[in-house]
C-alpha positions in Angstrom: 91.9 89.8 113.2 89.8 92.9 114.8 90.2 90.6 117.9 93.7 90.6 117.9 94.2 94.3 116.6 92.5 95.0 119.9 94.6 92.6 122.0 97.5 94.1 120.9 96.1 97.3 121.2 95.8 96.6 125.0 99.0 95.1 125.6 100.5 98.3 124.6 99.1 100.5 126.3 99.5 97.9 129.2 103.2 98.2 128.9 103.5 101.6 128.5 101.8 102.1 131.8 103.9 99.6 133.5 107.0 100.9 132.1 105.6 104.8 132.9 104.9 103.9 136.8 108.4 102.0 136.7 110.5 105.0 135.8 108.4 107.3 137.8 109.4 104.9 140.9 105.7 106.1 142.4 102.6 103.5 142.6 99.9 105.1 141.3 98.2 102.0 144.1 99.5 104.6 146.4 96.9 107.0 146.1 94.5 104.2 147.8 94.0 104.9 151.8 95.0 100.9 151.9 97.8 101.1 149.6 100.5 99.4 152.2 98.3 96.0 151.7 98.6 96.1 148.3 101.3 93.0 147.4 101.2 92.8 143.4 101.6 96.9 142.9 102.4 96.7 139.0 99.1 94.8 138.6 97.3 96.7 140.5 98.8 100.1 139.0 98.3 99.2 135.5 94.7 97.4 136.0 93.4 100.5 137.8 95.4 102.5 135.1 93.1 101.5 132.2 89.7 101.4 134.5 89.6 97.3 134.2 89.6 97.6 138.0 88.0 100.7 140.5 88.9 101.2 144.1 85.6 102.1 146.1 84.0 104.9 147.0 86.0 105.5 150.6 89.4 105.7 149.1 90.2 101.8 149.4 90.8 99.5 146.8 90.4 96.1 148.9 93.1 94.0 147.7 92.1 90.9 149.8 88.4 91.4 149.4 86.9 88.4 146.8 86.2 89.8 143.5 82.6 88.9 141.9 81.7 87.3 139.1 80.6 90.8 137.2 84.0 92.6 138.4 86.2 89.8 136.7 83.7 90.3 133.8 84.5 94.1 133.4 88.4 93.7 134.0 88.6 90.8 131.1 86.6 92.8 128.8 89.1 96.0 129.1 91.8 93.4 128.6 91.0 91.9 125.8 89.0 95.3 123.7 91.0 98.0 125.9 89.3 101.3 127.7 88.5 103.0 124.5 86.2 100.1 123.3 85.3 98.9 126.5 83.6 101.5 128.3 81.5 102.4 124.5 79.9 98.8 125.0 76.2 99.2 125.6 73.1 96.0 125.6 69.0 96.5 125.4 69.6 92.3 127.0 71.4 90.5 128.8 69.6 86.9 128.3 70.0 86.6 131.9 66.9 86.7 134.6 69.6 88.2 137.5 71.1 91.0 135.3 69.0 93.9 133.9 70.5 95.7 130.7 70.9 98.5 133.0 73.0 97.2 135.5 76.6 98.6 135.3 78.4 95.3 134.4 75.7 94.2 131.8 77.9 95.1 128.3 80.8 93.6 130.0 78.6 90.4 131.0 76.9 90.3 127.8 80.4 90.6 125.8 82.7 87.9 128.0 79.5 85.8 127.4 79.4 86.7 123.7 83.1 85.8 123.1 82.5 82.3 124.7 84.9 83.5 127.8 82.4 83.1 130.3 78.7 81.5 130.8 75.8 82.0 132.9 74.7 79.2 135.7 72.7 77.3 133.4 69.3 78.0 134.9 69.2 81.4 132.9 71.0 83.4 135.3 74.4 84.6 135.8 75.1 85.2 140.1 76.9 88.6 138.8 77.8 88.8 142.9 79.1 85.1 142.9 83.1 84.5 144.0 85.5 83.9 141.2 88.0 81.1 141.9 91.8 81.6 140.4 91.2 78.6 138.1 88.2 80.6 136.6 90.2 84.1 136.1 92.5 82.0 134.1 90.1 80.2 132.0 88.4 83.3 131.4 92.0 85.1 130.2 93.2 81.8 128.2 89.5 81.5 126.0 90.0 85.3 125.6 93.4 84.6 124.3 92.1 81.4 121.9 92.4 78.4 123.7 89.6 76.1 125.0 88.6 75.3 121.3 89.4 71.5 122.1 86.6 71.8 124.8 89.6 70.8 127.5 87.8 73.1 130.0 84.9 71.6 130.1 83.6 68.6 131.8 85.4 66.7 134.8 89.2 67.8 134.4 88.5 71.4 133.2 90.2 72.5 136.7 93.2 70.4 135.9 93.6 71.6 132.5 93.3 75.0 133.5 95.8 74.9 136.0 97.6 72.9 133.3 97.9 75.9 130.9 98.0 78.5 133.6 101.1 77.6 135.2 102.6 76.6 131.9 101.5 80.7 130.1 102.9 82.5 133.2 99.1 83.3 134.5 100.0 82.8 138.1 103.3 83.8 138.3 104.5 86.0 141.3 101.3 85.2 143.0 101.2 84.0 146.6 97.9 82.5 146.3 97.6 79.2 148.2 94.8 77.9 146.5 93.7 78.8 143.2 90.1 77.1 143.5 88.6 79.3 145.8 87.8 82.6 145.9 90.1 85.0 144.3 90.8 88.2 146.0 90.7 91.6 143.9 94.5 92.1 143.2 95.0 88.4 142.9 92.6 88.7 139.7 94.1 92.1 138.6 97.6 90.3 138.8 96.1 87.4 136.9 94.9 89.5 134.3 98.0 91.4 133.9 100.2 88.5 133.4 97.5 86.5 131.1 98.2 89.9 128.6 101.7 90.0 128.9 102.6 86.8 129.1 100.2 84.4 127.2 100.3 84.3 123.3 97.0 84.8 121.0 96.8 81.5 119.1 94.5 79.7 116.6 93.2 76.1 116.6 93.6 73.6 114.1 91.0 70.9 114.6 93.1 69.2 111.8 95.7 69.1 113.9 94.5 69.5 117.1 96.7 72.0 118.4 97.4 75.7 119.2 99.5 77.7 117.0 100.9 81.0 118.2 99.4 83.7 116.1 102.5 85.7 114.1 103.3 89.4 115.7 100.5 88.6 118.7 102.9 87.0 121.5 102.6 88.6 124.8 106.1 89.0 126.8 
């Protein structure tokens, strides 16, 4: 319940903002030098809004670079336990060979990982600088939102089931993408991320029953 508190918590605050920078009629994605690349503006405006996402140091945000591995780490942990939480988190391990408890992303790494949202390579590291595909973003948003209890993204058709539930939650919707299994760009994953919280519902799983049940009062939309 703490879990959902928090997802909730988030969503708010994720609406406000969008609903703030829509009657203000100004991107806060504007104040980046590159800001006329930017295609999903909302996303962008509301994942920079909460600190899931930085621009870098020259002024850019890079909307078509890829986004790593550690980046869609941090930017699922502030979607799921909001800024508040998030930036508090703090590790003395990772369990990882490839990231050190002091590296920047190493509460968010260690949380996503935690939570059963993400896992390491399986040789005891994690590639914190690896690409993210689209397919990956989502299964990282839909386990943070309860799913993948039945283990249907694991093994052979994880990819299909994944793009399965994606399309059918709204993850992917307004994207442009033409591929979702390669490498996803920065405000492709920030637009991910902003529809998985507004548009996919927390549910429970009954292994009685085997299915998903919408949790009550914790529908995104």
């Amino acid at each position: 319940f703490q879990y959902m508190k928090s997802l909730n918590r988030t969503l708010r605050l994720v609406l406000d903002l969008a609903m703030i920078f829509g009657l203000l009629g100004v991107a806060y994605a504007a104040s980046f030098t590159d800001a006329s690349k930017i295609q999903y503006t909302e996303a962008v405006n509301v994942m920079t809004g909460i600190g899931a996402i930085n621009g870098y140091t020259d002024g850019t945000f890079g909307p078509t670079a890829s986004i790593t591995r550690e980046e869609a780490a941090k930017m699922v942990t502030y979607a799921v336990l909001g800024p508040t939480v998030a930036k508090t988190l703090s590790v003395t391990a990772t369990g990882f060979s490839d990231v050190d408890a002091a590296r920047w992303s190493a509460p968010y790494i260690a949380y996503c990982v935690s939570q059963g949202i993400i896992n390491g390579m399986g040789d005891g590291t994690f590639a914190p600088t690896a690409n993210v595909t689209g397919y990956q973003i989502a299964k990282m948003m839909l386990c943070a939102a309860g799913y993948g209890k039945a283990s249907e993204f694991t093994g052979a058709s994880w990819e299909l089931n994944v793009a399965v539930a994606a399309n059918k939650t709204g993850i992917f919707t307004g994207s442009k993408a033409t591929s979702f299994s390669t490498a996803a760009t920065r405000e492709e994953a920030a637009l991910y991320v902003f529809n998985a919280l507004t548009k996919v519902p927390t549910v429970t799983y009954s292994k009685l029953t085997e299915a998903y049940t919408p949790v009550a009062n914790a529908t995104a939309g």
